[in-house]
N, C-alpha and C positions, 0 to 999 in steps of 0.2 A: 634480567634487570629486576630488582628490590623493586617494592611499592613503597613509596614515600609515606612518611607513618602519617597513616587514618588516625581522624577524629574520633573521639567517644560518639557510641551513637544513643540517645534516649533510650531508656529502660523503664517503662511507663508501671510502676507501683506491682512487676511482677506479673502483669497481663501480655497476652500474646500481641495483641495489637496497639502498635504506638500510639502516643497522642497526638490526636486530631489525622485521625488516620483518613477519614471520609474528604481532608484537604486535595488529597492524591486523587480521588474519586471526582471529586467536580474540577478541579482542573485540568485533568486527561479530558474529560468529556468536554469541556468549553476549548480547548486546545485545538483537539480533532476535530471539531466541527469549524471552525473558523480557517484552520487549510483546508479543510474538505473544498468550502465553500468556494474560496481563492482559489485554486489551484483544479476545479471540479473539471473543465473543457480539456488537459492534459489528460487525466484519467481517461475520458473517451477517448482519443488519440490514440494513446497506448493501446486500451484494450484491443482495439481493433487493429493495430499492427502485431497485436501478438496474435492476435485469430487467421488460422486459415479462411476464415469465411470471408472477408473482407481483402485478401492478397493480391486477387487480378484488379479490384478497384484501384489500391491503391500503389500499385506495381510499375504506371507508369502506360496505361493504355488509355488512350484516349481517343474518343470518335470525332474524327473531322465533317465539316458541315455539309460536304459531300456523302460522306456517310461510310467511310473511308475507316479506317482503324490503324490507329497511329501510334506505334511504340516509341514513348519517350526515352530515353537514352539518361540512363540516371547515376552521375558520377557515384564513384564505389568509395569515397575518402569518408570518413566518421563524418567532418561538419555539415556535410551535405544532406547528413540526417533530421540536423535542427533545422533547418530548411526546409524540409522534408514536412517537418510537424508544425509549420506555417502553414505550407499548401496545405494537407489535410484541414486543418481548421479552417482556412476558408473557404475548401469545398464545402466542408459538412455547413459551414455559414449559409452560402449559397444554395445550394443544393436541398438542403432538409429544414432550415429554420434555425434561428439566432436559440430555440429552446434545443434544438439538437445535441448543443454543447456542452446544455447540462442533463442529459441524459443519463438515467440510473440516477442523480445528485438525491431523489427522495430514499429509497435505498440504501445508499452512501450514508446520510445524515442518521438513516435510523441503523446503521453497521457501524459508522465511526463513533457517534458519542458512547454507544452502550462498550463500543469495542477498545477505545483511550480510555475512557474511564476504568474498565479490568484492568485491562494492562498498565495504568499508571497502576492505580491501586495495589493492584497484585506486586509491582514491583517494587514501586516506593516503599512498602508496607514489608515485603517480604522479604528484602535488603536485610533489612533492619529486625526482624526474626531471627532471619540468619546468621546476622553477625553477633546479636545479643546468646542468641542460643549456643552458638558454632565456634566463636570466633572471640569470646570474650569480650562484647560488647564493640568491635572495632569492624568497621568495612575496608574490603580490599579488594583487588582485580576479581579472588575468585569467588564472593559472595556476590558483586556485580552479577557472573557470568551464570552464578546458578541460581540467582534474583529471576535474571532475565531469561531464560530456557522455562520454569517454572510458570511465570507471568506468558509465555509466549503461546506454550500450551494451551495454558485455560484460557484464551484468550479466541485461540483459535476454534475449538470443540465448540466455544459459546458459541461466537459470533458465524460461522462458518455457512449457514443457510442463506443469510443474508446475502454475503458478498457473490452465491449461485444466484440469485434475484437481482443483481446488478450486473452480473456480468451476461446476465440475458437482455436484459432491458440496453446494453449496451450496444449489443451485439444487432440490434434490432434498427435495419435502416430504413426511412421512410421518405419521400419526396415530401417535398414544402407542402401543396396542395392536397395531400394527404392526412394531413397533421389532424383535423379534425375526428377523422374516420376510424382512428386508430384504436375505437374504445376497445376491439377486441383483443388488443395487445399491447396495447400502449398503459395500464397500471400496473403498479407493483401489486396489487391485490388479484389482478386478473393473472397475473404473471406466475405466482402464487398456484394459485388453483390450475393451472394448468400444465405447472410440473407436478402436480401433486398425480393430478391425472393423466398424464402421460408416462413418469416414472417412480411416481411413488415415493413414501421418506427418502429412499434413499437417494430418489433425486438432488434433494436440498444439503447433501452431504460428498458431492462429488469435488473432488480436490482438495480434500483433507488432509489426503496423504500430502501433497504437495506442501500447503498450509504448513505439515509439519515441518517440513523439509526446512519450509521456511521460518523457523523459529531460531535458525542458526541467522538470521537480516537482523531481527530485533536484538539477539543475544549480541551478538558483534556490536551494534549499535550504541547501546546502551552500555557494554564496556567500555569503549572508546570515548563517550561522550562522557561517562563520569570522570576517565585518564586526562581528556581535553579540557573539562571545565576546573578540573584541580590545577592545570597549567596557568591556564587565563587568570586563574586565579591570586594564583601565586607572583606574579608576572607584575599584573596590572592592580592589586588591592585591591581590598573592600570596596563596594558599593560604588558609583559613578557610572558616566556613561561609558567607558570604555570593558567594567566589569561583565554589561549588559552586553555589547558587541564583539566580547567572547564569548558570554554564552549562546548569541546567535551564530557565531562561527563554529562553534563548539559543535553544537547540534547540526548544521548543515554538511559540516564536513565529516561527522561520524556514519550523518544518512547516504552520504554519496560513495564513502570507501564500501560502506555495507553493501548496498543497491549494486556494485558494480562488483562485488563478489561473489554476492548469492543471487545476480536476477535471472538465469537461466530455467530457478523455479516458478518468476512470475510466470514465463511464457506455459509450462506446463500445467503450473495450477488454471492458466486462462484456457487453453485446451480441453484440459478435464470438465470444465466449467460449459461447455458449448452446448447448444441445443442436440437434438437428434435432428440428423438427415437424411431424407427419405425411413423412417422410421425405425434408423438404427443408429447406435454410437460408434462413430469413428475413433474414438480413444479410449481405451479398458482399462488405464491403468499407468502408474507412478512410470515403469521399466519401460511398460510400450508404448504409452506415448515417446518419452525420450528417443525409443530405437527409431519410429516410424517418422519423428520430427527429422531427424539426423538425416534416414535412408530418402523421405523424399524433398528435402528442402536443404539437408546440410547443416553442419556447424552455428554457422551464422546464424542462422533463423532463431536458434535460442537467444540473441540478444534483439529479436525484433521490438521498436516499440521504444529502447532503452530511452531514446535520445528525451522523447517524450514523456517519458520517467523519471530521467532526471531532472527536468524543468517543471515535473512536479513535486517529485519527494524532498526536494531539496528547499524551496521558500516553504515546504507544507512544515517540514520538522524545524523549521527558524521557529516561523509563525506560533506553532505548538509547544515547545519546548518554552519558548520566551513567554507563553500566556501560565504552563503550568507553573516557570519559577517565580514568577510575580505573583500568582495566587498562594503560592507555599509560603511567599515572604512576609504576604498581609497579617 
């Protein structure tokens, strides 16, 4: 299929960077921070049905009041998944504190604005390089996709520490009446220094490889979403409310065919991402974990977590996308 002929794209007086290129930069960053926000009690969910550490929890065992141990019996059909991440939530409600929900969220806020903002930047900006430089001034499917591979990268390398400081902090369960006590584990600061001192820089660097891997979610993404908003586009006219209820469709439904193509890597990057236990790493690496996940959990297990993935990535990339094209339009 032809690309429907691209726009001229601005050619700013022969400089590399368009004008008002730093638009891209504070609206990625106010974007992601505002799904962060919304959407933050998913994230915990997820991470923890993608962690082995958290699987007898929430697998379906439960202690009767006798004291008794009682395997819940848990239908195998997909919707019984989002179900699934009801209960979770108000276990972790009950069980650990209404602040449990947004666990890691300090983390999160300081990974996602610095981490939207790159990656709008990087991409918005570097489209538009590339078509000027590559493409004779015009965009099209494949400056999109090498926009968006380019932005995913530097994006990832930057921000990559961080999201190991979240997905610890995540990982980390505490009773209600503990919540106090926690000062030795409970900051991002503390959090911090003590992988620094258990495993060293290269602690803050574990699931990179994955991160990469995953640079094929955003590239897909961001293709689609430019394909989808040229439709809406075309369809429904200039400006109005319905121009805008494509581009929240646009976006939602780009992040969901992504998420459901490439999320086999969340589960691994959240693996690689785990503490040590008993004072050695159960996962080495991009290939072994995948064998090890497979041989002892099976197929399945790489989509653990999904349901509550997509009840988050999907209002996150509305929410985001709809605050970046209103900041570009002002």
């Amino acid at each position: 299929m032809s690309d429907t002929p691209p726009e001229p794209v601005e050619n700013p007086k022969g400089g590399w960077l368009p004008a008002k290129s730093w638009q891209h930069f504070v609206a990625g960053g106010l974007g992601g921070m505002c799904g962060a926000i919304v959407t933050s009690p998913f994230d915990v969910v997820k991470t923890r049905l993608q962690s082995d550490l958290f699987r007898e929890k929430h697998a379906g065992v439960h202690i009767a009041g006798n004291g008794s141990v009682v395997i819940r019996q848990r239908p195998s059909n997909i919707l019984y998944h989002f179900v699934e991440t009801g209960h979770i939530l108000r276990d972790i409600y009950r069980e650990e504190s209404p602040r449990a929900l947004f666990k890691g969220l300090g983390p999160t806020l300081v990974g996602v604005i610095p981490a939207r903002s790159i990656n709008f930047f990087a991409y918005g900006n570097g489209k538009q390089i590339i078509a000027n430089r590559f493409n004779n001034g015009r965009e099209n499917s494949w400056v999109h996709l090498t926009a968006a591979a380019c932005a995913g990268i530097v994006t990832g390398t930057a921000t990559n520490p961080i999201w190991v400081v979240k997905t610890r902090l995540q990982l980390e369960a505490h009773d209600r009446g503990a919540a106090t006590s926690n000062a030795k584990f409970g900051g991002s600061w503390n959090m911090i220094k003590r992988i620094f001192r258990e495993e060293g820089v290269k602690g803050f660097y574990k699931g990179l490889s994955a991160s990469y891997l995953g640079v094929t979610e955003g590239t897909i993404q961001w293709t689609l979403y430019e394909r989808l908003k040229k439709l809406t586009a075309s369809t429904e006219g200039k400006g109005g409310a319905m121009e805008w209820l494509g581009l929240l469709g646009s976006a939602g439904t780009a992040k969901c065919v992504a998420s459901l193509i490439t999320y086999p890597h969340e589960v691994i990057r959240t693996r690689l991402r785990q503490p040590l236990v008993n004072g050695e790493m159960k996962y080495k690496g991009l290939i072994h974990t995948l064998r090890l996940v497979i041989a002892e959990e099976g197929a399945r297990s790489l989509y653990g977590g999904l349901s509550a993935h997509l009840m988050r990535v999907i209002p996150n990339a509305a929410v985001m996308f709809f605050i970046y094209e209103a900041i570009l339009r002002i």
